[in-house]
C-alpha positions as CSV (number, residue, x, y, z in Angstrom):
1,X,-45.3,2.1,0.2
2,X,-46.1,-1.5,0.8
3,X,-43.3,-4.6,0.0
4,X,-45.0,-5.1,-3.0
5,X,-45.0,-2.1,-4.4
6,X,-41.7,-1.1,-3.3
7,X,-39.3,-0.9,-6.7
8,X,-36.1,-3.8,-6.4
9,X,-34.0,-0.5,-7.3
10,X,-34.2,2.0,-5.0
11,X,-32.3,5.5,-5.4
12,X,-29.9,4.8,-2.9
13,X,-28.6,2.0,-4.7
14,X,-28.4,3.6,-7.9
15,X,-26.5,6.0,-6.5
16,X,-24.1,3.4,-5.2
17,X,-23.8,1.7,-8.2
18,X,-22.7,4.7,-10.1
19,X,-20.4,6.2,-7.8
20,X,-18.5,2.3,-7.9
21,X,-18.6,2.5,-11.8
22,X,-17.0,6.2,-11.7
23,X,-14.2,4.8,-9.7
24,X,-13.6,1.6,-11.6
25,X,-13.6,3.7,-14.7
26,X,-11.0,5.6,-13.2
27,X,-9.1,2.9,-12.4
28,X,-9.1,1.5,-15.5
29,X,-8.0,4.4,-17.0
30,X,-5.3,5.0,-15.0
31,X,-3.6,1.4,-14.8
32,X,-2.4,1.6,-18.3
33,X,-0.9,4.4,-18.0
34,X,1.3,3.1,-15.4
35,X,2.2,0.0,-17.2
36,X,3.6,2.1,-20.0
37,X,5.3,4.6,-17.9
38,X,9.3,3.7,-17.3
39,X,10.5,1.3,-14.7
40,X,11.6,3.1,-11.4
41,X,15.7,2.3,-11.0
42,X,16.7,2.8,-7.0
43,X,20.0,3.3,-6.1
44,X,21.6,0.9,-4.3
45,X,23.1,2.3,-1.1
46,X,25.3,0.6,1.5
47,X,23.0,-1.2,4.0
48,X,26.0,-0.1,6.6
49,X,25.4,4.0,5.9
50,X,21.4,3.7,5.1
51,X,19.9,1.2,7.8
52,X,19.6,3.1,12.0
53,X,19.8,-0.9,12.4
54,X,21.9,-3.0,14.7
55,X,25.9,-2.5,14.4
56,X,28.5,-4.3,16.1
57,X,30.3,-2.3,17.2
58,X,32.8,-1.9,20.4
59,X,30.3,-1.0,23.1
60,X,28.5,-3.9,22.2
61,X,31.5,-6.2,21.7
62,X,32.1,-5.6,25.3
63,X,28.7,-6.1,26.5
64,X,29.2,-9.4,24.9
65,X,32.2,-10.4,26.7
66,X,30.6,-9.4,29.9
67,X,27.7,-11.9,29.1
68,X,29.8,-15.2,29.0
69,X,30.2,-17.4,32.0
């Protein structure tokens, strides 16, 4: 086909398009659900016992001393 007689919608496109509405309907149909649904409620743990984080602790006291001049 030439430029002009090529359609402003091709198949491709269409395809596309409907594919992106599927999902966005999806979406929307899901979201409220979710907003209805209950609040999650964590438990609050001690940041000492959860975290693998940085402790002072006596090895590292030490290492401190060592450090001052």
């Amino acid at each position: 086909m030439s430029e002009s007689q090529r359609p402003l919608i091709d198949r491709r496109r269409v395809f596309a398009g409907a594919g992106t509405v599927g999902a966005l309907a999806a979406a929307a149909a899901v979201l409220p659900a979710l907003k209805a649904s209950e609040p999650v409620v964590v438990a609050k743990t001690d940041a000492h016992e959860s975290s693998g984080g940085y402790q002072l602790t006596e090895h590292v006291k030490r290492y401190y001393e060592t450090t001052r001049i």
